[in-house]
C-alpha positions, 0 to 999 in steps of 0.5 A, a space after each residue: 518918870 512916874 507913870 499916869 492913868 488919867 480916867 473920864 468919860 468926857 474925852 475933851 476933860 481928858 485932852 484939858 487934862 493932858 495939854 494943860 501942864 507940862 507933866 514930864 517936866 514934873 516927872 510924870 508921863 500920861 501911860 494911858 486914859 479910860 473912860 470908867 473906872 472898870 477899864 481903869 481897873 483892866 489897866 491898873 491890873 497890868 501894874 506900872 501905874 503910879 497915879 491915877 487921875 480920875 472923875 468922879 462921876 463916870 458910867 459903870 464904876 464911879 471914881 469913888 468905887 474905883 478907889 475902894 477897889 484899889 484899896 480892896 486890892 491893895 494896889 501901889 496907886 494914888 489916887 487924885 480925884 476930880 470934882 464938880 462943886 455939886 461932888 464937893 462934899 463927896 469928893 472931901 469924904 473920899 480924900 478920908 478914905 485914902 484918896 490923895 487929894 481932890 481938885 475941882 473942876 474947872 481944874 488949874 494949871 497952878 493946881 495940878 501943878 502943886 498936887 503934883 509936886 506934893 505927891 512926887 515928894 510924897 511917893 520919893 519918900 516911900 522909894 527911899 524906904 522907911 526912916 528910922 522906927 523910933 525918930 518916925 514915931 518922934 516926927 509924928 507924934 510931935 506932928 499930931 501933937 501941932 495938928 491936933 493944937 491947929 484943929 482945937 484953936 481952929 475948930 469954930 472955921 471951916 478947916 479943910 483937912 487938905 489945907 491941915 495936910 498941905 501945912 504939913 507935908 502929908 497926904 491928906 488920906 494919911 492925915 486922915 488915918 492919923 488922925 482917926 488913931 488919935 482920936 477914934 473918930 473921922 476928921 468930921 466927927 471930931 470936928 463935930 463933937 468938939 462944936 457940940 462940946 463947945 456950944 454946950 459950953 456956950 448955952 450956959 451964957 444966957 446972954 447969948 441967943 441959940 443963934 449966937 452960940 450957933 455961929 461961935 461954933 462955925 455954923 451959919 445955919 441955925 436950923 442946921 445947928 439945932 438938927 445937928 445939936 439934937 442928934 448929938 446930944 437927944 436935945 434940942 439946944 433951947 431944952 438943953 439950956 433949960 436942964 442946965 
């Protein structure tokens, strides 16, 4: 059984929590609940936990801090976390930075049930130790080759990196550093400059309105567009396509 810290400062969150699924048929067993990041951390500290499951928007440290700190102490912990819509961007960035995965509040019984799954396989490989050196090095790179296809065709939409992991049985902060190795840059911000390259492309079509080209590239918001263009590049996008 893998063991469980559920973190959250509301205790009903944390009794939703426990009776919602059937956690030891899926091979887990709750070993304890903090209501902060600071007594999830004392625990922790104890060792035997596998997975932590946490809110986070808490007192005294967030889930966000919580999940630095175990990187920066390099503990053997998973990280789920749980957010309000209001945290979705946060939450998103998180999963980049070694989270697991992220669910939204009010969180599912299928949810749960499938992040779970995913993370039993994904800790079941680590117990079984690591692969041959040079077929792993074959698996992911022809893996980062098919994902680096899925985001270069699907870039105008909106691809969620947990949707990129799920096709690919990977966990999504593992897809993330993967994918900052092969391009330098975060998931973001290749997806960024990849918009930005295309649109440049799409200004030199005069037939196209500046919100045109806007929407081919994924953004609906046209101020939001032109702000973004601007950064990237020092130019409006209506001065770029004069200098072209």
């Amino acid at each position: 059984m893998y063991q469980v810290l559920l973190i959250d400062d509301e205790p009903w969150a944390l009794y939703g929590l426990k009776t919602l699924i059937d956690w030891e048929a899926l091979g887990y067993r709750i070993a304890g609940e903090a209501e902060n990041g600071l007594k999830a951390m004392e625990l922790l500290n104890k060792g035997n936990i596998d997975v932590a499951i946490s809110d986070i928007r808490m007192p005294g440290m967030d889930g966000i801090q919580l999940m630095e700190t175990i990187q920066e102490e390099k503990l053997p912990v998973e990280v789920i976390l749980v957010s309000g819509y209001s945290e979705f961007e946060y939450a998103r960035k998180a999963v980049r930075y070694g989270a697991f995965d992220y669910l939204l509040k009010q969180v599912s019984a299928a949810e749960l049930t499938d992040v779970l799954r995913r993370l039993s396989d994904a800790l079941k490989g680590r117990e079984q130790g690591a692969p041959d050196p040079l077929k792993e090095e074959a698996h992911l790179s022809h893996m980062m080759t098919e994902v680096m296809r899925d985001i270069d065709e699907g870039f105008p939409r909106d691809i969620l990196l947990n949707e990129l992991a799920k096709k690919y049985s990977i966990s999504s902060g593992h897809l993330s550093n993967l994918i900052k190795k092969e391009t330098g840059s975060t998931y973001t911000e290749h997806i960024t400059r990849r918009r930005i390259e295309k649109a440049k492309e799409l200004l030199k079509d005069d037939s196209l309105s500046i919100l045109e080209v806007a929407e081919q590239v994924g953004y609906g918001d046209y101020f939001y567009f032109t702000k973004l263009f601007k950064r990237q590049t020092g130019l409006s996008p209506s001065k770029y396509r004069k200098e072209q």
